[in-house]
C-alpha positions, 0 to 999 in steps of 0.5 A: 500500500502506498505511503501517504504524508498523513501516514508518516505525520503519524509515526510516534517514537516508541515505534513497534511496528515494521521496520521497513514499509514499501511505497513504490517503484522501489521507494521504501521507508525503514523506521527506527524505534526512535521513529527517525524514518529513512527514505531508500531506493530498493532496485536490483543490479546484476542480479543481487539486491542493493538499496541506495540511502536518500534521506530522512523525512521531514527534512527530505518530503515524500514528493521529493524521495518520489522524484528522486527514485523517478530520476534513479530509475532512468539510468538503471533503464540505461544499463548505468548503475544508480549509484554511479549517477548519484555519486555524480549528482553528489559531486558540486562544482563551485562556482570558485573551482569553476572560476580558478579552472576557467582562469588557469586552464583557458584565459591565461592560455588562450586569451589576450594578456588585456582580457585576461586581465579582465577575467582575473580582476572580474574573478577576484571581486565576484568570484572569489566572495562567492566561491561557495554558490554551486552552479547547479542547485543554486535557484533561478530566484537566488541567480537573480538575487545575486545580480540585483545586489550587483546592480544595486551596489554598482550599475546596471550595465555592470550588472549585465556585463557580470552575467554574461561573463558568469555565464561564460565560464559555466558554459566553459564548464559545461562544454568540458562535461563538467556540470549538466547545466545552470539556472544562470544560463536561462537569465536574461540580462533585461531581468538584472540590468541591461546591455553595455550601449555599443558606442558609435561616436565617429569624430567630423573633420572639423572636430579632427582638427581642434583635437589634433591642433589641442594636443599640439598645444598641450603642455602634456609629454611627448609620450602621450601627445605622440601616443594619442596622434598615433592613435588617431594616424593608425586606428590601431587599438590602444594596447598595440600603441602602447605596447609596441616595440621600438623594433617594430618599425621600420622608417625606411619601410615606412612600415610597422609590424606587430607581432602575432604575440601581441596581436589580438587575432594571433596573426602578425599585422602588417600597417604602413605608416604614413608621412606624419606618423613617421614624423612622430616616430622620429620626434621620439626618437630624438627626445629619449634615442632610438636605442629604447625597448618600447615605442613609448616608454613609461615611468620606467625605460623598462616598462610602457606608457600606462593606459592610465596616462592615456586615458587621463591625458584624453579626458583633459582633452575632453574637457578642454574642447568641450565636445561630444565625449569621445575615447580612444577607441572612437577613433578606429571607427573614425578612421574606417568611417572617413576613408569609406567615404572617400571610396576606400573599400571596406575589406582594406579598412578591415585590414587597417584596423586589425580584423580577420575577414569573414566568412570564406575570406577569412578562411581562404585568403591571407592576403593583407592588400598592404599596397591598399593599405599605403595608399589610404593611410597616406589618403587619410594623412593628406585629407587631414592636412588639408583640413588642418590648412582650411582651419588654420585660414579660416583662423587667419581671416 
C-alpha cells in the first residue's frame, strides 16, 4: 500500500511496528524505534539486491524521495548503475573551482594578456566572495538575487556585463562535461540590468582638427601627445600603441609590424605608416634615442606608457574642447568611417584596423592588400592636412 504524508505525520517514537514499509517503484521507508524514518531506493543490479540511502523525512518530503527514485530509475533503464549517477549528482562544482579552472586552464592560455586581465580582476571581486554558490542547485530566484545586489551596489550595465561573463565560464564548464547545466544560463540580462550601449561616436573633420591642433598645444609629454596622434594616424587599438616595440618599425619601410604575440587575432599585422606618423616616430626618437625597448616608454625605460596616462591625458582633452565625449577607441571607427567615404573599400579598412575577414575570406585568403593599405593611410594623412590648412585660414581671416 502506498505511503501517504498523513501516514508518516503519524509515526510516534516508541515505534513497534515494521521496520521497513514499501511505497513504490522501489521507494521504501525503514523506521527506527526512535521513529527517525529513512527514505531508500530498493532496485536490483546484476542480479543481487542493493538499496541506495536518500534521506530522512521531514527534512527530505515524500514528493521529493518520489522524484528522486523517478530520476534513479532512468539510468538503471540505461544499463548505468544508480549509484554511479548519484555519486555524480553528489559531486558540486563551485562556482570558485569553476572560476580558478576557467582562469588557469583557458584565459591565461588562450586569451589576450588585456582580457585576461579582465577575467582575473572580474574573478577576484565576484568570484572569489562567492566561491561557495554551486552552479547547479543554486535557484533561478537566488541567480537573480545575486545580480540585483550587483546592480544595486554598482550599475546596471555592470550588472549585465557580470552575467554574461558568469555565464561564460559555466558554459566553459559545461562544454568540458563538467556540470549538466545552470539556472544562470536561462537569465536574461533585461531581468538584472541591461546591455553595455555599443558606442558609435565617429569624430567630423572639423572636430579632427581642434583635437589634433589641442594636443599640439598641450603642455602634456611627448609620450602621450605622440601616443594619442598615433592613435588617431593608425586606428590601431590602444594596447598595440602602447605596447609596441621600438623594433617594430621600420622608417625606411615606412612600415610597422606587430607581432602575432601581441596581436589580438594571433596573426602578425602588417600597417604602413604614413608621412606624419613617421614624423612622430622620429620626434621620439630624438627626445629619449632610438636605442629604447618600447615605442613609448613609461615611468620606467623598462616598462610602457600606462593606459592610465592615456586615458587621463584624453579626458583633459575632453574637457578642454568641450565636445561630444569621445575615447580612444572612437577613433578606429573614425578612421574606417572617413576613408569609406572617400571610396576606400571596406575589406582594406578591415585590414587597417586589425580584423580577420569573414566568412570564406577569412578562411581562404591571407592576403593583407598592404599596397591598399599605403595608399589610404597616406589618403587619410593628406585629407587631414588639408583640413588642418582650411582651419588654420579660416583662423587667419
Amino acid at each position: 500500500m502506498a505511503l501517504t504524508d498523513s501516514k508518516l505525520r503519524h509515526i510516534k517514537s516508541p515505534y513497534k511496528g515494521k521496520s521497513e514499509i514499501a511505497d513504490r517503484d522501489g521507494l521504501t521507508i525503514r523506521i527506527s524505534p526512535k521513529a527517525l524514518i529513512t527514505f531508500n531506493y530498493r532496485f536490483r543490479w546484476q542480479g543481487k539486491q542493493q538499496r541506495i540511502k536518500l534521506g530522512c523525512y521531514p527534512n527530505l518530503k515524500l514528493a521529493e524521495a518520489r522524484a528522486k527514485v523517478a530520476e534513479l530509475r532512468k539510468p538503471l533503464e540505461e544499463g548505468i548503475d544508480p549509484r554511479i549517477h548519484q555519486s555524480r549528482l553528489n559531486e558540486s562544482r563551485l562556482l570558485g573551482d569553476i572560476g580558478r579552472d576557467f582562469i588557469e586552464k583557458y584565459a591565461t592560455k588562450e586569451l589576450s594578456k588585456t582580457t585576461n586581465a579582465l577575467y582575473l580582476s572580474f574573478y577576484n571581486k565576484y568570484i572569489i566572495p562567492n566561491a561557495n554558490i554551486d552552479v547547479e542547485k543554486f535557484t533561478y530566484t537566488s541567480w537573480i538575487r545575486f545580480f540585483d545586489r550587483i546592480r544595486e551596489d554598482t550599475s546596471s550595465t555592470n550588472s549585465g556585463c557580470i552575467l554574461k561573463r558568469v555565464k561564460t565560464i559555466i558554459r566553459w564548464s559545461k562544454s568540458r562535461g563538467e556540470i549538466s547545466g545552470s539556472h544562470c544560463l536561462d537569465i536574461p540580462v533585461k531581468a538584472i540590468g541591461k546591455h553595455h550601449a555599443k558606442r558609435e561616436r565617429v569624430l567630423e573633420w572639423n572636430e579632427l582638427c581642434q583635437l589634433w591642433q589641442q594636443i599640439e598645444a598641450s603642455r602634456a609629454s611627448p609620450k602621450c601627445k605622440i601616443c594619442v596622434q598615433l592613435l588617431i594616424l593608425t586606428g590601431a587599438r590602444n594596447s598595440e600603441i602602447r605596447g609596441a616595440k621600438r623594433r617594430e618599425f621600420d622608417l625606411a619601410e615606412a612600415l610597422w609590424v606587430l607581432p602575432k604575440e601581441r596581436s589580438k587575432t594571433k596573426r602578425a599585422i602588417r600597417r604602413p605608416l604614413s608621412p606624419k606618423a613617421i614624423n612622430l616616430i622620429k620626434q621620439l626618437d630624438f627626445i629619449y634615442g632610438e636605442n629604447r625597448e618600447f615605442l613609448i616608454e613609461g615611468l620606467s625605460p623598462k616598462a610602457p606608457l600606462t593606459t592610465h596616462a592615456v586615458n587621463r591625458f584624453v579626458q583633459r582633452l575632453n574637457d578642454r574642447l568641450k565636445l561630444e565625449p569621445f575615447v580612444p577607441h572612437d577613433f578606429r571607427r573614425t578612421i574606417t568611417t572617413r576613408l569609406s567615404e572617400n571610396k576606400v573599400m571596406p575589406h582594406v579598412t578591415e585590414k587597417m584596423l586589425g580584423h580577420e575577414l569573414g566568412g570564406v575570406m577569412a578562411i581562404y585568403n591571407k592576403h593583407d592588400w598592404i599596397d591598399e593599405q599605403r595608399k589610404a593611410y597616406k589618403l587619410y594623412d593628406k585629407l587631414l592636412s588639408q583640413h588642418l590648412l582650411k582651419q588654420d585660414e579660416r583662423r587667419t581671416f
